[in-house]
N, C-alpha and C positions, 0 to 999 in steps of 0.2 A: 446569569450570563448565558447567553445562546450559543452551542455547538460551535468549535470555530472553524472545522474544516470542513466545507462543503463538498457535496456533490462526489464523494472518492471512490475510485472505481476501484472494483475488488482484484488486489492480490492478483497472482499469476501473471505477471508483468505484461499486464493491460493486455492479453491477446482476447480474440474474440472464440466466447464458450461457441462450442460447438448446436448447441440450445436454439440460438440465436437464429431466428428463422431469416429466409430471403423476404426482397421484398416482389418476388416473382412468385413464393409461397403464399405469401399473405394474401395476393389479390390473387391468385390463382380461381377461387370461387368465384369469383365477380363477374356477370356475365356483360355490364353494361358501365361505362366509364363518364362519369361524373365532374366536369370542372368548375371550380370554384375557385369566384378570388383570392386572391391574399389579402388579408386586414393586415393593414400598415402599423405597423408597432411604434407609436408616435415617441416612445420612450429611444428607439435606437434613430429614428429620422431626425430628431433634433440633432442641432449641433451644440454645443453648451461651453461657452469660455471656462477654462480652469482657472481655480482656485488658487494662488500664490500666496502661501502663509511666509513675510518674514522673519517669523520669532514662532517656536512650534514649541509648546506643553505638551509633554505627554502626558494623554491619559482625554484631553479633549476631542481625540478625532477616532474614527472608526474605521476599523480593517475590513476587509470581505478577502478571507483564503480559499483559492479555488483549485484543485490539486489532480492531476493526471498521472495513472501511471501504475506502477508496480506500488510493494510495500513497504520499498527503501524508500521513494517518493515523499508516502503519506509520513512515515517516519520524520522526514525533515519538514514538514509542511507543520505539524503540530510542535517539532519544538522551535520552528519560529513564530507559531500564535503562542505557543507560552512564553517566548524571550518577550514579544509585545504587551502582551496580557501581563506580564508580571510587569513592564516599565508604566503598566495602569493604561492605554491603549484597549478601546473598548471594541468587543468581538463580534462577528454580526454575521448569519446565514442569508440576509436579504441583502445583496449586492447593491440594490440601487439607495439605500440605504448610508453606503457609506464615502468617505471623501478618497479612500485609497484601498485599490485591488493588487493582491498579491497573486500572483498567476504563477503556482507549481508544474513545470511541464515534461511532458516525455516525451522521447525521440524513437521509439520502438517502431512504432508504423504511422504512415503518411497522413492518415483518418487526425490521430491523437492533435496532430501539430496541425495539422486544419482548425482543428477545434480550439486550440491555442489562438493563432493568428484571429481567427475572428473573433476573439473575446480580447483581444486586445486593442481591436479595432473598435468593437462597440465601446468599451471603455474610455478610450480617446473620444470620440463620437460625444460623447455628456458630459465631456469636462472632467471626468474622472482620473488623476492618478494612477499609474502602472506603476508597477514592480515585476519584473518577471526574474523566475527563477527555473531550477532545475534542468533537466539534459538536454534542450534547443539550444538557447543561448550559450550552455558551457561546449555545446560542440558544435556550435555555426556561428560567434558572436558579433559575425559580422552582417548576416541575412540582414536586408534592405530595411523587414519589418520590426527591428529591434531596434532601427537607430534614434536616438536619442532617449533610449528608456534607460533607466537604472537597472544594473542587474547583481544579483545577488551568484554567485559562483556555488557549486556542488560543495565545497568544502570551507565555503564561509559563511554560513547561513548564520552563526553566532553575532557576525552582525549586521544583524539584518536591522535592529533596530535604527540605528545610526543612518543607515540607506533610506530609513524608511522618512527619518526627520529631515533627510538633506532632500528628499525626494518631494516632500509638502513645502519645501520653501522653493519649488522651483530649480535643482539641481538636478544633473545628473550623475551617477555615481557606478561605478560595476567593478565591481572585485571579483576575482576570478584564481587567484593564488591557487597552490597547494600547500598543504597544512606538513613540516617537518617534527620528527621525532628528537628528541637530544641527540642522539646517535647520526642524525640526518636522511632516513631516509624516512619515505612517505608516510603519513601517521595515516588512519582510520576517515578523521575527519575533524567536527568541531566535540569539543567532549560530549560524553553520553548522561553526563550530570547535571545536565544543563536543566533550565525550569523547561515543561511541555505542557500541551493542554491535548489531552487524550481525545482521540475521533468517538472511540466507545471506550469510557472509564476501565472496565473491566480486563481490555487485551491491549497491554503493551509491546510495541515492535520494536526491536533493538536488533540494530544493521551493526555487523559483528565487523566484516568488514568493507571496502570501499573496492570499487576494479577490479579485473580480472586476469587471467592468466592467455585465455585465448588472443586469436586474432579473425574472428569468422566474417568472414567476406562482404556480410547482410547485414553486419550490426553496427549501427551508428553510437551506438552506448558507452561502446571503448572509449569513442572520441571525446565523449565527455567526463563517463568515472576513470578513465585511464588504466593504471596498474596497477596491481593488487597492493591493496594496504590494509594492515588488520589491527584492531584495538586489542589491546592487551585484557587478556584474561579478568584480570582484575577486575577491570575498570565495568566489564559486562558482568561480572559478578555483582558488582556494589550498583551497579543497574534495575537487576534482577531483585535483590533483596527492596532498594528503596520501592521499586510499585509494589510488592508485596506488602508493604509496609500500607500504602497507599491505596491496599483492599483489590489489587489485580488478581484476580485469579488466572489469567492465560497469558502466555509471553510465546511473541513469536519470535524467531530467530531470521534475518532474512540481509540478504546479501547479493550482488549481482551474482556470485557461487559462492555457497556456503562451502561444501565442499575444497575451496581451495584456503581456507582460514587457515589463519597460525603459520602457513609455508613464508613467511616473510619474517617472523618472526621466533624459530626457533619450537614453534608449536605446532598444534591440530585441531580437526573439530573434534575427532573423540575426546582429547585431553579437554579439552574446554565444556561438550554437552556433560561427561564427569562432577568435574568440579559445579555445572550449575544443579545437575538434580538433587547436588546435596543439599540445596539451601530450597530447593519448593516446597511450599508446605502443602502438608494435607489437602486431596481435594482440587488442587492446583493443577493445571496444566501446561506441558513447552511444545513446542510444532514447528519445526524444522523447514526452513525455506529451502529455495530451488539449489540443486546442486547439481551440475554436469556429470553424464557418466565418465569421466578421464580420473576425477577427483576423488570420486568417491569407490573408483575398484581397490584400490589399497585397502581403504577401510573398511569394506563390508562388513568382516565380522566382529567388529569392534561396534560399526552400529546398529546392525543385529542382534547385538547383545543391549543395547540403549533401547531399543525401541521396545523391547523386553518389562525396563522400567515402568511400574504404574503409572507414573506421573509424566509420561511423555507419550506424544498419542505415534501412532506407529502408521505414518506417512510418511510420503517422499512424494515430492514433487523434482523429476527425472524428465527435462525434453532434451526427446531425441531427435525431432524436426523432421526425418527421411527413415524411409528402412531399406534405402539403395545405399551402398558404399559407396559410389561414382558420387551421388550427389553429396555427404557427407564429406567425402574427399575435397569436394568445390568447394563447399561451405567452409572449409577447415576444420571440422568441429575435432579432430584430435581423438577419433573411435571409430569403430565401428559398429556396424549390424549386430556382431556376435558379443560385442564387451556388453552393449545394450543389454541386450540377453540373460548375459551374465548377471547383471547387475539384479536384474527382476527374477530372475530363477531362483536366485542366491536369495534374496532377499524374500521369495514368497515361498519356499521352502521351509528357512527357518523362523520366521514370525508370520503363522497361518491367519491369514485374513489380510493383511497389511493390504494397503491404500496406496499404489502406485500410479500415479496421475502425471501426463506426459502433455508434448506439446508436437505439432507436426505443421510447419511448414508447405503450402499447394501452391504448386508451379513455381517453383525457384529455377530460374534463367536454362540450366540445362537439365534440367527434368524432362526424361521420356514417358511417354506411355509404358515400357518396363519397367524405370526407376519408379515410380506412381504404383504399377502394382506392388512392387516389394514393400511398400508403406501399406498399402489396403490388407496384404498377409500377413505384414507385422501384428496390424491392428485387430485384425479377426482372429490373430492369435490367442493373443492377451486378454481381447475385449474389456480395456481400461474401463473403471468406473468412470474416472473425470479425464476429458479429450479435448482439448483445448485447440480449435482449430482454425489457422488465418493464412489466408490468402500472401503470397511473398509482396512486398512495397518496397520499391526500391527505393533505400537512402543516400542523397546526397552523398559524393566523398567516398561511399565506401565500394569496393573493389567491383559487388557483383551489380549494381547501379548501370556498372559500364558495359556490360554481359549482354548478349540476345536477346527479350523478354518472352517467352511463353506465350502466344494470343490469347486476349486475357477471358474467350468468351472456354478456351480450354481450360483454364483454368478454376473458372466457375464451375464446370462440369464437375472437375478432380474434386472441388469443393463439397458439390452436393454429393457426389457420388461416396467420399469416405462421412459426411454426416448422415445419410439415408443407413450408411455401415452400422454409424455409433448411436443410431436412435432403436435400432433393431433387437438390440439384446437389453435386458433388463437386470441391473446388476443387486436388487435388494431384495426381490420379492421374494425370495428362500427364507427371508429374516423374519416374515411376518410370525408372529406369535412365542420369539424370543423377546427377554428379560436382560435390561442395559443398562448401566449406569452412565449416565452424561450428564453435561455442564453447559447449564443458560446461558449463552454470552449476547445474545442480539434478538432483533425482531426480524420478521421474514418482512419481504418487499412490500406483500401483499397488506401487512399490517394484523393482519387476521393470527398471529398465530409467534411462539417465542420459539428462536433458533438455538439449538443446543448441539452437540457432538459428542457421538461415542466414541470409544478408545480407539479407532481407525479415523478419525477424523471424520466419518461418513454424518449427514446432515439429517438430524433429527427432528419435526416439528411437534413442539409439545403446547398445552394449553396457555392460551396471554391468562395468567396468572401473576398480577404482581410480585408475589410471595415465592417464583419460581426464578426472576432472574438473579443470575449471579451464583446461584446455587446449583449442589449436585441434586439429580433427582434419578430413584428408580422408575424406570418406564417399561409398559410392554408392549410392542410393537404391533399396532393395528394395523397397519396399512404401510406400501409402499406403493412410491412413483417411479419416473424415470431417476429423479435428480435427488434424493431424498424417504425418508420414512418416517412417517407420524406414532407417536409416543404416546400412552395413557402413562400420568403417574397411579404408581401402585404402594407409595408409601409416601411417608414426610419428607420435605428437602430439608439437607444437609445443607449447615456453612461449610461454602470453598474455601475461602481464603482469611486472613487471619485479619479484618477487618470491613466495612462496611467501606463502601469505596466510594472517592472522589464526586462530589455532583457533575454533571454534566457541564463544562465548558470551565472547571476550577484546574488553577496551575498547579500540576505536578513539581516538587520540588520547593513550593516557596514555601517558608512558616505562616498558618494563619496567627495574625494576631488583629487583636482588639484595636477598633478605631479610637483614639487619645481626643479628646478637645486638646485643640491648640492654647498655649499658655493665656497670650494676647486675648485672643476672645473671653476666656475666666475672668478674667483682669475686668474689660471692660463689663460682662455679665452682673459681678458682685458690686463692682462701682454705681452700677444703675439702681440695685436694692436697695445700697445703703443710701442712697439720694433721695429713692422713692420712702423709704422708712423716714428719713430724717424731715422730709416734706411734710409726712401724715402727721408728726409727734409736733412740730413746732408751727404749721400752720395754721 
């Protein structure tokens, strides 16, 4: 069965890597400008009646998941290709391929939900089925371009399949609930034991919990995940052992704030990252999603002391968005300049080397040219390995939408001005001709080469050696980039985890078992031999 989650943008809740060149960079060399037609893409100009199924078997028609966004996102994207995939609903990376598109989307910046609306449009356009889900529709579900689609809600995605069969006979259907505790207040979500079909078999994401605690000016995300609701310890426990079970060697922790876990229920995240290292096995890895610095100055040294643990790599991903107070203050974000500070001082003090990778915000509504330097000081400070850098988009609805806007060709300045910062310094090349032990979990973009991580989470390329992924391998550092350093193995790889893991597009969670002949068919099969025998003997 083919991959079921297409196209998923990595982790870091969709912001744009600093990496990412202009397109005023790109053609900067060019001395001389070129126009060429557009070839008409005959596949999106037709128009195509849909297909109205009145009677829908599953297991006959074909999905295309297509998913935007953070890593809570991908999370729900894969356990509803395995709620489908286990009701036998066949899975498909080629979109035109199938009769019905599931469209995972995010509301973080303006770009994402472009890209949304026009894949919803081309979809319609060939007579294809929609399904849309995640943070547009659960926080605008009334926008013009949603109306009459099915939509599946942030906290109901368990039934999706049900949407999916009213949705092939021509229904509309959108559930949009919140999920109650016996106690009655906000659960996590839909369970965490549900079947999945892993995007990469090896690294399972388990969203600990759902919403937040802030109220920041610029983010449309509240509107959809709402307020903090955390799954019980437990239930992430017995999470964490099944894909181990199921050959995972990495589990990611990720949450719209981790950092604010367990406060709704009596808990923590240190109490809960505790209880999970005790069940990783050997070789295993956990990596800790985004946390706000408000959440996590309590805890410092408690997870100072976690990141310590072998088996956890010792990151933090900390955005701080401004290194003005004034703009922070607008923002809400519930800190300052110095707690920031705090946080990273504290934190690279006592675990030397640690990976603190941020996030900054350019031209938010009252951003001056002084609030903008005190971010470019922050940054020349610290000079972050990973800098995650995007331009402010103003969301619908939310407070700073309605604000002054910053002219946006200043803005592009502030832009290239703190990336020319973050391309300047080179934060690995000290490593070359140190010895590391890290773990295969993917292929690089380029295909050329298998992505591993040291115990800082920092990104390793090592040789496409079949016999390398999924396992631990000694390496020695030949070479560093910007983004990355390449790895010679200098011994045998190690088994990671405690079994040979999952194929590619198989559900998480179901038993396999043995295909049965049906009774009826036996019946008739042995009926037809003893006819055919009794033909030859007395013929």
């Amino acid at each position: 069965m083919p991959g079921a989650v297409s196209e998923i943008i990595d982790d870091i809740e969709d912001l744009i890597s600093s990496q990412d060149i202009t397109p005023k960079e790109r053609y900067a060399s060019r001395k001389n400008v070129t126009v060429r037609s557009k070839k008409r893409d005959t596949k999106k100009a037709e128009s195509v009646e849909k297909i109205i199924l009145e009677s829908v078997v599953p297991g006959t028609q074909t999905i295309y998941v297509k998913t935007w966004g953070c890593a809570h996102n991908n999370s729900d994207s894969e356990y509803m290709a395995g709620l489908l995939a286990a009701q036998g609903y066949k899975l498909t990376e080629d979109k035109w391929e199938a009769q019905l598109w599931l469209l995972n989307s995010c509301t973080v910046k303006s770009p994402a939900e472009d890209h949304f609306k026009n894949e919803i449009e081309l979809g319609q356009s060939r007579g294809i089925h929609v399904v849309v889900a995640g943070c547009v529709p659960q926080g605008a579900p009334r926008v013009g371009y949603l109306e009459g689609l099915s939509v599946v809600g942030v906290q109901q995605i368990d039934r999706i399949v049900e949407i999916v069969e009213e949705t092939l006979k021509g229904h509309t259907v959108r559930l949009f609930g919140q999920k109650k505790t016996g106690e009655g207040r906000k659960a996590g979500g839909a369970s965490l034991l549900l079947p999945k079909v892993r995007k990469n078999p090896l690294i399972e994401i388990i969203p600990i919990n759902t919403g937040c605690l802030n109220q920041c000016t610029y983010c449309k995300t509240k509107h959809a995940r709402g307020d903090l609701g955390s799954y019980p310890p437990e239930e992430i426990v017995e999470r964490a052992q099944q894909s181990f079970r199921e050959g995972v060697c990495e589990i990611w922790l990720t949450s719209e704030d981790t950092g604010t876990y367990g406060r709704d229920i009596g808990s923590s995240l240190p109490e809960l990252l505790w209880r999970l290292v005790e069940v990783i096995p050997e070789g295993c890895r956990l990596r800790l999603g985004m946390t706000n610095p408000p959440y996590i100055l309590e805890h410092l040294g408690e997870v100072a002391r976690i990141m310590h643990h072998p088996r956890v790599y010792k990151f933090l991903h900390v955005p701080v968005q401004s290194g003005s107070d004034k703009v922070l203050s607008d923002m809400k974000r519930e800190y300052t300049r110095a707690d920031f500070e705090k946080v990273v001082d504290f934190l690279r003090e006592k675990v030397p080397g640690m990976t603190i990778a941020t996030d900054i915000i350019c031209g938010f509504p009252t951003e001056t040219e002084e609030d903008f330097e005190d971010t470019m000081t922050l940054c020349e400070k610290y000079k972050f390995p990973s800098l995650f850098i995007n331009q402010f988009f103003p969301r619908p609805g939310t407070p700073a939408a309605r604000m002054q806007r910053v002219p946006g060709q200043e803005v592009k300045k502030r832009t290239k001005q703190l990336s020319e910062l973050f391309r300047s310094y080179e934060p690995y090349g000290h490593k070359v001709g140190e010895v590391q032990e890290v773990l295969v979990t993917d292929v690089s973009h380029d295909k050329n080469y298998y992505v591993a991580h040291n115990e800082f989470y920092e990104q390793v390329l090592v040789p496409k050696v079949e016999k390398y992924m999924g396992k631990m391998l000694t390496v020695k550092i030949i070479n560093a980039t910007k983004f990355s350093m390449v790895g010679e193995p200098i011994d045998k790889p190690k088994m990671a985890g405690l079994t040979q893991p999952l194929k590619k597009g198989e559900v998480s969670g179901v038993r396999r078992q043995k295909k049965m002949v049906p009774i009826p068919i036996l019946v008739i099969f042995f009926a037809v031999i003893v006819r055919l025998i009794w033909m030859f003997l007395y013929l």
